[in-house]
PDB file as gemmi writes it, atoms N, CA and C in Angstrom:
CRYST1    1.000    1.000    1.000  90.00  90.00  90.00 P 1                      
ATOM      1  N   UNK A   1      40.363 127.210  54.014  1.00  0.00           N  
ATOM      2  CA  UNK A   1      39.134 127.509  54.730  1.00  0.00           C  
ATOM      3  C   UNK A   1      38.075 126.496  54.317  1.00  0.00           C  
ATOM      4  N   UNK A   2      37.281 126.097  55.376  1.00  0.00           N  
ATOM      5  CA  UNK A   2      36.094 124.851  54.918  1.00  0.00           C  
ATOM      6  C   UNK A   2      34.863 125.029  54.070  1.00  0.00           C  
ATOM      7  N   UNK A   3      34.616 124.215  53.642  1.00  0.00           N  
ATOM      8  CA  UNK A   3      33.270 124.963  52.572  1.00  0.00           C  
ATOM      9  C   UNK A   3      32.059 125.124  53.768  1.00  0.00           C  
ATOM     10  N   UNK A   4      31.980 124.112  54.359  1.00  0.00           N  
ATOM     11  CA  UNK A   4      30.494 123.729  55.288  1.00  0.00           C  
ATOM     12  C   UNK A   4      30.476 124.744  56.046  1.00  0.00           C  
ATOM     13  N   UNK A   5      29.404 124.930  56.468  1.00  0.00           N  
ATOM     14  CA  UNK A   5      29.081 126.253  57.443  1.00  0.00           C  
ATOM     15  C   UNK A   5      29.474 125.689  58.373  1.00  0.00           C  
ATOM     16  N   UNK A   6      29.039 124.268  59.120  1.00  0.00           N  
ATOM     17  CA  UNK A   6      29.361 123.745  60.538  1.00  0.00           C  
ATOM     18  C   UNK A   6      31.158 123.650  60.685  1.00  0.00           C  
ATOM     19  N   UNK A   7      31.997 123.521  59.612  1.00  0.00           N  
ATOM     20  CA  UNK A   7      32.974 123.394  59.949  1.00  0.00           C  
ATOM     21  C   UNK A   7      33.885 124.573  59.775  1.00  0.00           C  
ATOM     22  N   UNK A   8      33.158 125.517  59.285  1.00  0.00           N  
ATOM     23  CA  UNK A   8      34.133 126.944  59.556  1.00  0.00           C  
ATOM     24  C   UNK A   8      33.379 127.658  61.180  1.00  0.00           C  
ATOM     25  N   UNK A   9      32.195 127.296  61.491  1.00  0.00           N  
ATOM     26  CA  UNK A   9      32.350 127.826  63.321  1.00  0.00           C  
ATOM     27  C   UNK A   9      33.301 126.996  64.107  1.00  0.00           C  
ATOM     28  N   UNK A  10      33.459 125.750  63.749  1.00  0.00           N  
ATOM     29  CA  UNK A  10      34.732 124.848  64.557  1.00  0.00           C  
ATOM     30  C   UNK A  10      35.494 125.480  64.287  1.00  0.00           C  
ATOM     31  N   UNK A  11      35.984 125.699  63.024  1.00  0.00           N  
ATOM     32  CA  UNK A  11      37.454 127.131  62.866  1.00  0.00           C  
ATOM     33  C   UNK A  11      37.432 127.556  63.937  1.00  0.00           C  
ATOM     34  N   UNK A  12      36.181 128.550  63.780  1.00  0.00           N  
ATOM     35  CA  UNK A  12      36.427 130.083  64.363  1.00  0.00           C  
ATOM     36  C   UNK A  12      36.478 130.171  66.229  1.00  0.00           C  
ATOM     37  N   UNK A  13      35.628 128.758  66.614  1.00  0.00           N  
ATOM     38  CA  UNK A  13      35.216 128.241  67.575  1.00  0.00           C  
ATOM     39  C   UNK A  13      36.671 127.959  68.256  1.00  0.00           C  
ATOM     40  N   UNK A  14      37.719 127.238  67.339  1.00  0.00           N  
ATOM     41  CA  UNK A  14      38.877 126.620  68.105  1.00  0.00           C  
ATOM     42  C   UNK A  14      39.771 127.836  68.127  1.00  0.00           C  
ATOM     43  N   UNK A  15      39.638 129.208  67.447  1.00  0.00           N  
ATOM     44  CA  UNK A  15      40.899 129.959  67.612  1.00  0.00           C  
ATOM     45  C   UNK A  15      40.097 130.586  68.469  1.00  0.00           C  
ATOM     46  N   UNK A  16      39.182 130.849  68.921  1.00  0.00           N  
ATOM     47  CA  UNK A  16      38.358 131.709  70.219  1.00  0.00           C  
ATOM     48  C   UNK A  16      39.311 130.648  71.593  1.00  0.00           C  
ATOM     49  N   UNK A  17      38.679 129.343  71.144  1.00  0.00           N  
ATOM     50  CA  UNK A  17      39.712 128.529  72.279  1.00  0.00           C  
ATOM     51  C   UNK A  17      41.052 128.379  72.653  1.00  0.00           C  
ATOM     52  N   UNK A  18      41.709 128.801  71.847  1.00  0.00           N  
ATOM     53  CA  UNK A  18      43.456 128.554  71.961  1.00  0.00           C  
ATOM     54  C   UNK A  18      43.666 129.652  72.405  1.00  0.00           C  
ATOM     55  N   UNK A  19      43.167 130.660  72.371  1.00  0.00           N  
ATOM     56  CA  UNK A  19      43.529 132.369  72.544  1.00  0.00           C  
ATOM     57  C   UNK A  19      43.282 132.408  74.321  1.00  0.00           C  
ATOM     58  N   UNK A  20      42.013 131.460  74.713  1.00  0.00           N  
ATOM     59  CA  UNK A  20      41.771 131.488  76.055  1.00  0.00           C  
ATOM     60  C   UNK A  20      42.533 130.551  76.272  1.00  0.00           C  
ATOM     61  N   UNK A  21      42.627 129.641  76.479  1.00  0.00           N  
ATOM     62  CA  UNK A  21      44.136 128.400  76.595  1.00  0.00           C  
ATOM     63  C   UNK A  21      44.822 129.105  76.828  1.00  0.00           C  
ATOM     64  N   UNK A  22      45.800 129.791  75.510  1.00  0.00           N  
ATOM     65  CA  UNK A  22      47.016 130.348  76.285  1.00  0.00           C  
ATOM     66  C   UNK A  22      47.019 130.953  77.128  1.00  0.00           C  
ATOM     67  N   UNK A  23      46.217 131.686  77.317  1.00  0.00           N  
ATOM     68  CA  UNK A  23      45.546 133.386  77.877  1.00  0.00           C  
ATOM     69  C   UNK A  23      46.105 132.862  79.611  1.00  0.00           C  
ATOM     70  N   UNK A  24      45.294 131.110  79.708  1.00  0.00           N  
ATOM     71  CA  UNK A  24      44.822 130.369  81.030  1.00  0.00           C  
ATOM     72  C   UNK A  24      46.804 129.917  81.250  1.00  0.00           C  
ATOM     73  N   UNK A  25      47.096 129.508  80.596  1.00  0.00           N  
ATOM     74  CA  UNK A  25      48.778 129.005  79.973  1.00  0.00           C  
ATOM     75  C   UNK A  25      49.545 129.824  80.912  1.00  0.00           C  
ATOM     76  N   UNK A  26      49.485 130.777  80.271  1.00  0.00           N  
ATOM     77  CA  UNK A  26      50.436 131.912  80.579  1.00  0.00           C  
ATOM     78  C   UNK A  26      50.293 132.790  81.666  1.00  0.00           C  
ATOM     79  N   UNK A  27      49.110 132.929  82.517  1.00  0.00           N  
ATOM     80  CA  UNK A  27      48.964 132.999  83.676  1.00  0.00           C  
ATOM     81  C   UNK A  27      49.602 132.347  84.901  1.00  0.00           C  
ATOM     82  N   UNK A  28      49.298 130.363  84.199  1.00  0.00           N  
ATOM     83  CA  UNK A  28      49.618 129.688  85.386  1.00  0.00           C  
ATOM     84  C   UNK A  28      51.257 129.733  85.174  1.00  0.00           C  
ATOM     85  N   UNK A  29      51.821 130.235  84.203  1.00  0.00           N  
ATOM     86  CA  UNK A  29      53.362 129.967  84.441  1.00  0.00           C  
ATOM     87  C   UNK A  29      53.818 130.950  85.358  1.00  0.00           C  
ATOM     88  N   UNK A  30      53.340 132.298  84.621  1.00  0.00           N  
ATOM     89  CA  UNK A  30      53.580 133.049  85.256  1.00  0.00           C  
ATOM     90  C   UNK A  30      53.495 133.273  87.092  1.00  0.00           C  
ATOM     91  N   UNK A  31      52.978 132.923  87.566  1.00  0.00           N  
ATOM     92  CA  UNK A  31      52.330 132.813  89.090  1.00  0.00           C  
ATOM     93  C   UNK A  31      53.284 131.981  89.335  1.00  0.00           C  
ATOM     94  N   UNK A  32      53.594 130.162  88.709  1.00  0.00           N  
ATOM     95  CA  UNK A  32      54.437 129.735  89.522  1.00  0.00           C  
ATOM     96  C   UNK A  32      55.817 130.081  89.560  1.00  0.00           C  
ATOM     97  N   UNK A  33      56.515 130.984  88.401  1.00  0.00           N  
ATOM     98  CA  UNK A  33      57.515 131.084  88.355  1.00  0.00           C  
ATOM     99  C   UNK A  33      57.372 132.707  89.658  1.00  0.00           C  
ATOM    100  N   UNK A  34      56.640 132.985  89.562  1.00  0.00           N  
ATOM    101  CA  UNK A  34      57.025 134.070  90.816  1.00  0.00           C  
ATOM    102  C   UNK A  34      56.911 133.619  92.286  1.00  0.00           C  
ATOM    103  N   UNK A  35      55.925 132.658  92.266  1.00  0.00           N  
ATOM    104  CA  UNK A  35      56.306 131.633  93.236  1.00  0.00           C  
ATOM    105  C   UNK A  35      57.481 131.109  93.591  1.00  0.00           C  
ATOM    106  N   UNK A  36      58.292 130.724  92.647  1.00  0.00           N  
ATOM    107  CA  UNK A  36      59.735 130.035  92.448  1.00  0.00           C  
ATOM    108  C   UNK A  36      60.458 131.204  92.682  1.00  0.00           C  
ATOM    109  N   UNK A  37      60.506 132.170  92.307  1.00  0.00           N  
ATOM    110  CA  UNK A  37      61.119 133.205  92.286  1.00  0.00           C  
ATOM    111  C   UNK A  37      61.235 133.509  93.783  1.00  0.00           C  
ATOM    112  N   UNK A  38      60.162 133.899  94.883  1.00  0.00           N  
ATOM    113  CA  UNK A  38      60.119 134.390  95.666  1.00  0.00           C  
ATOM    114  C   UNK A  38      60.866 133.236  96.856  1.00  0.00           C  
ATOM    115  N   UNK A  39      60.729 132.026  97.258  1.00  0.00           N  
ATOM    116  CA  UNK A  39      60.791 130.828  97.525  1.00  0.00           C  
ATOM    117  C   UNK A  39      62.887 130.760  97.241  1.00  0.00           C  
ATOM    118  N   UNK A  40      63.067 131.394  96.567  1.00  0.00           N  
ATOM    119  CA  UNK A  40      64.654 131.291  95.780  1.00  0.00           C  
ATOM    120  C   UNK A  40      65.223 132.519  96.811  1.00  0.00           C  
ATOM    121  N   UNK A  41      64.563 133.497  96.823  1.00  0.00           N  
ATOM    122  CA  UNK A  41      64.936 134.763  97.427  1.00  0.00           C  
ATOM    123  C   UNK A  41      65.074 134.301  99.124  1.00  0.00           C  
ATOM    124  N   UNK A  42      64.072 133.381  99.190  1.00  0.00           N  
ATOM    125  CA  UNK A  42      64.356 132.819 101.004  1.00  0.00           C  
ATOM    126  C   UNK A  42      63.126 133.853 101.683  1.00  0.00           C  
ATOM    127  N   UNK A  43      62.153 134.262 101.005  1.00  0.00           N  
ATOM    128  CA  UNK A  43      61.065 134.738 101.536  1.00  0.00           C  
ATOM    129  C   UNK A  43      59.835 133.798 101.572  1.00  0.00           C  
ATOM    130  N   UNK A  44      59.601 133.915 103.171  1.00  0.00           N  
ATOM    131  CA  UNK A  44      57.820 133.038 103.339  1.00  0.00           C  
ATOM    132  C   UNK A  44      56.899 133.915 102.484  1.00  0.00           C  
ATOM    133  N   UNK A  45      56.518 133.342 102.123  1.00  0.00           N  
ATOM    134  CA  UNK A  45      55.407 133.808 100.666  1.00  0.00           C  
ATOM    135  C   UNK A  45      54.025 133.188 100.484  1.00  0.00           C  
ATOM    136  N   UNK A  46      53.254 133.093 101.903  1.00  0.00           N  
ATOM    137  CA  UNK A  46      51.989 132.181 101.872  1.00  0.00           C  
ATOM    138  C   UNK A  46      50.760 132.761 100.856  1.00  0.00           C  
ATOM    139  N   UNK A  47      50.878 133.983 100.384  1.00  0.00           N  
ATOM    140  CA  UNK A  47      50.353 134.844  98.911  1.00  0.00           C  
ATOM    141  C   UNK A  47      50.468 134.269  97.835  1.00  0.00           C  
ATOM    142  N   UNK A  48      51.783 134.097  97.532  1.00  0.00           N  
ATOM    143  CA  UNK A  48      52.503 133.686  96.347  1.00  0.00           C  
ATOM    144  C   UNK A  48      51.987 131.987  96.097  1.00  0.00           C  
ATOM    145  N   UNK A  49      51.892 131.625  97.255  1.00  0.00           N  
ATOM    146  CA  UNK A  49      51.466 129.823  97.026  1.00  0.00           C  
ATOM    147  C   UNK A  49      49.964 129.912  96.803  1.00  0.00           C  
ATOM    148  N   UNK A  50      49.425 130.691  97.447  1.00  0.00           N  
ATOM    149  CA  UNK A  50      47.692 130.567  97.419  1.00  0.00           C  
ATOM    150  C   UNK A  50      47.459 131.026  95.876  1.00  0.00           C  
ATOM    151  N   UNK A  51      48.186 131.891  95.515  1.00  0.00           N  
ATOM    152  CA  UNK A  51      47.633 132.527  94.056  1.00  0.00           C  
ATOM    153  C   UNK A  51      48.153 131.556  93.425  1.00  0.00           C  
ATOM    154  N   UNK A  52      49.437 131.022  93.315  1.00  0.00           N  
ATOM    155  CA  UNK A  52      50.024 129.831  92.619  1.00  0.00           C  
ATOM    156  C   UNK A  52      48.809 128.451  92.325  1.00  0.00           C  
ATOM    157  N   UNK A  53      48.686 128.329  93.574  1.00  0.00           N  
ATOM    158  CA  UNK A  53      47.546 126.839  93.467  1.00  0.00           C  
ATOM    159  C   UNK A  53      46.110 127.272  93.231  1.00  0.00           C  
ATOM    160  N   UNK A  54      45.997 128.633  93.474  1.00  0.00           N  
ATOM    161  CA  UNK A  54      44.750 129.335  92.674  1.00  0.00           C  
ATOM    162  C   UNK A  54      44.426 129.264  91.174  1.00  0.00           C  
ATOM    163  N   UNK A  55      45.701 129.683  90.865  1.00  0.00           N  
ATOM    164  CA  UNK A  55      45.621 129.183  89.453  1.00  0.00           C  
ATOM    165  C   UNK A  55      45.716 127.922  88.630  1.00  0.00           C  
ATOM    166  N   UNK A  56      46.272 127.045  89.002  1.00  0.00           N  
ATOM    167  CA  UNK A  56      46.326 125.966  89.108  1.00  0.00           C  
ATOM    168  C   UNK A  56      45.043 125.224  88.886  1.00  0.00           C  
ATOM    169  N   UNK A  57      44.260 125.732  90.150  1.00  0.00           N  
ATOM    170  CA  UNK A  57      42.611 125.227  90.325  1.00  0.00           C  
ATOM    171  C   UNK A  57      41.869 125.574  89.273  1.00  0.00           C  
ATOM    172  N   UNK A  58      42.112 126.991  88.769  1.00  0.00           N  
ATOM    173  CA  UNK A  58      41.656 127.488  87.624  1.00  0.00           C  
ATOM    174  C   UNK A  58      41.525 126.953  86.031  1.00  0.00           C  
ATOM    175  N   UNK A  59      43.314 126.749  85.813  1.00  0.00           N  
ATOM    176  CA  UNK A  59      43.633 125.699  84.613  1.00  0.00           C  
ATOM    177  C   UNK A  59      42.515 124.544  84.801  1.00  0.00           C  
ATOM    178  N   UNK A  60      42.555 124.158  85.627  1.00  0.00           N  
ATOM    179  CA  UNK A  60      41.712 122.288  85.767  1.00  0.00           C  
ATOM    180  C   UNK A  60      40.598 122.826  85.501  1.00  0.00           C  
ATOM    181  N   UNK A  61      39.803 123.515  86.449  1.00  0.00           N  
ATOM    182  CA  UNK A  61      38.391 123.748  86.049  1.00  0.00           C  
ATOM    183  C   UNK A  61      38.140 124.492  84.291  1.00  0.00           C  
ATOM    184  N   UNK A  62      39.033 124.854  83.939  1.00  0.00           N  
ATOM    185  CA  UNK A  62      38.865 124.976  82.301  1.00  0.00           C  
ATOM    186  C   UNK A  62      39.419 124.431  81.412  1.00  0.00           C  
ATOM    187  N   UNK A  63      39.799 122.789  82.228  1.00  0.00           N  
ATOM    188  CA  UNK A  63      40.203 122.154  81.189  1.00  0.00           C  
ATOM    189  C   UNK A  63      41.680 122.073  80.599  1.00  0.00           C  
ATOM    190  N   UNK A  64      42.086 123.198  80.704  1.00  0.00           N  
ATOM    191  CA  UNK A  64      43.593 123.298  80.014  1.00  0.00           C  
ATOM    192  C   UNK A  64      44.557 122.019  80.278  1.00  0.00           C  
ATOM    193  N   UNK A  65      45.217 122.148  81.927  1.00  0.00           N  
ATOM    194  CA  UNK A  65      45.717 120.973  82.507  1.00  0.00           C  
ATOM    195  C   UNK A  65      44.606 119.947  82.825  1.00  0.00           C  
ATOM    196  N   UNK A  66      45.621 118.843  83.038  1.00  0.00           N  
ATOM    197  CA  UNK A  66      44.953 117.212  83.860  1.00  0.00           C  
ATOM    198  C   UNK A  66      44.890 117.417  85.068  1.00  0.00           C  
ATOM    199  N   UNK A  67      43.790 117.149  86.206  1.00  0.00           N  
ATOM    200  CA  UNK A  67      43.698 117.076  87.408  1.00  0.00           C  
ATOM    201  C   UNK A  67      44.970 116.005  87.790  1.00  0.00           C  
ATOM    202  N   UNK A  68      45.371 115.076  87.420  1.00  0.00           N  
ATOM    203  CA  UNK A  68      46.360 114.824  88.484  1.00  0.00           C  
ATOM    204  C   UNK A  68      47.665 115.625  87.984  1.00  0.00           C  
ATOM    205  N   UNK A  69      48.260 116.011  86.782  1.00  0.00           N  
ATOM    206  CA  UNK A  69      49.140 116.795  86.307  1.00  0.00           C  
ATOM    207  C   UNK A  69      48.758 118.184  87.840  1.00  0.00           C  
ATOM    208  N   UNK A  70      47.700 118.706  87.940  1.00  0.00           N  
ATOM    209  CA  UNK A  70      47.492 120.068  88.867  1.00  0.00           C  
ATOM    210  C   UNK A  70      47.386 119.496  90.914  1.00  0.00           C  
ATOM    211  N   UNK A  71      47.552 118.246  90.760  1.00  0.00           N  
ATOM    212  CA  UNK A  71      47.419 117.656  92.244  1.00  0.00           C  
ATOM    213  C   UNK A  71      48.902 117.296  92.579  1.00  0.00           C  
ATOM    214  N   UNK A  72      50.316 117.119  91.278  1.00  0.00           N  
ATOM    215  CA  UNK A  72      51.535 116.802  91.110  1.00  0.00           C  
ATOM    216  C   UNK A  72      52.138 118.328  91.269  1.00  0.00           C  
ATOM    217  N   UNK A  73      51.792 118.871  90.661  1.00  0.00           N  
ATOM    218  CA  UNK A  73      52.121 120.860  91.247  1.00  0.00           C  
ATOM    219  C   UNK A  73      51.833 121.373  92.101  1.00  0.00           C  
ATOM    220  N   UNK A  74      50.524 121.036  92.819  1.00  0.00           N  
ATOM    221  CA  UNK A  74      50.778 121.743  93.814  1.00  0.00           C  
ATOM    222  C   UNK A  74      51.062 121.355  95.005  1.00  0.00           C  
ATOM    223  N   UNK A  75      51.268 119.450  94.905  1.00  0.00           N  
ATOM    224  CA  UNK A  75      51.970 119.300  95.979  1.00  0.00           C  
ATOM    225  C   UNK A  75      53.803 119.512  96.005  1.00  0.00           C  
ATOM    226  N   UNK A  76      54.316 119.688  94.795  1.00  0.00           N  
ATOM    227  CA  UNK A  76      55.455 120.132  94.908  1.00  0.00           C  
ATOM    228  C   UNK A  76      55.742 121.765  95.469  1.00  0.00           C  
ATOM    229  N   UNK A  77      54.700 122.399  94.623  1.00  0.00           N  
ATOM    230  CA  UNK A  77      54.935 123.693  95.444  1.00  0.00           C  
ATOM    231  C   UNK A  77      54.515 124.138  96.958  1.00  0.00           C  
ATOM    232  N   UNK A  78      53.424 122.864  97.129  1.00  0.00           N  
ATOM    233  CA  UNK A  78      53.654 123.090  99.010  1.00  0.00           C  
ATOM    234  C   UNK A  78      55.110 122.245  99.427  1.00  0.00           C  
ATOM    235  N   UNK A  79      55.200 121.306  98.713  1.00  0.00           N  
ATOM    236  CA  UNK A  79      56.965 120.545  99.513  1.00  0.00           C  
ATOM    237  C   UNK A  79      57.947 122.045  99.811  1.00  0.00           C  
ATOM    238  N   UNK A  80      57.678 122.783  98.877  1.00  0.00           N  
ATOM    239  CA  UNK A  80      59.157 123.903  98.335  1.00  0.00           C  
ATOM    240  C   UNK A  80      58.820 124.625  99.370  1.00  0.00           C  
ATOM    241  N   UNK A  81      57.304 124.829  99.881  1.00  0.00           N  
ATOM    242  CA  UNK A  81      57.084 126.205 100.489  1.00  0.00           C  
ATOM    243  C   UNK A  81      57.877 125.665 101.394  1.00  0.00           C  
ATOM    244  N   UNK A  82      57.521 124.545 102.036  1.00  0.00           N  
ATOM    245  CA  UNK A  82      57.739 123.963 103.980  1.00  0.00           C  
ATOM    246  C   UNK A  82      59.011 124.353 103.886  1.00  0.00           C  
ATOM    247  N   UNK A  83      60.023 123.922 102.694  1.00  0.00           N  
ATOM    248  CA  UNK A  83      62.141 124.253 103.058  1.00  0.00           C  
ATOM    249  C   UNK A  83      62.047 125.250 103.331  1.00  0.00           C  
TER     250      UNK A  83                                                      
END                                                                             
């Protein structure tokens, strides 16, 4: 643990952050794999893609993912929807 006051709120500051990270993480997997999921089953799923790239939009605007890493996903998951 740090002696300095300023560097134990960075502590406490970065595990407040990783907890929302994953929190943001584990959302967006989740969504695309039910995306994938549904898409596998041979069901049109225009829900499943909007919440998919919803989240997506989400990750970027907080940073988690890279905007072009989230512009490379969701044009694959519109390629998948069109088959």
């Amino acid at each position: 643990m740090p002696i300095i006051k300023s560097a134990q709120k960075r502590v406490r500051k970065a595990k407040k952050a990783s907890i929302l990270n994953s929190r943001t993480k584990r959302t967006l997997k989740g969504t695309i794999k039910a995306f994938q999921k549904s898409t596998a089953a041979g069901k049109k799923s225009d829900k499943a893609l909007k919440s998919a790239q919803s989240a997506i939009d989400t990750a970027v605007k907080k940073g988690v993912i890279h905007k072009n890493k989230a512009a490379r996903q969701k044009s694959r998951l519109a390629k998948s929807a069109k088959k």
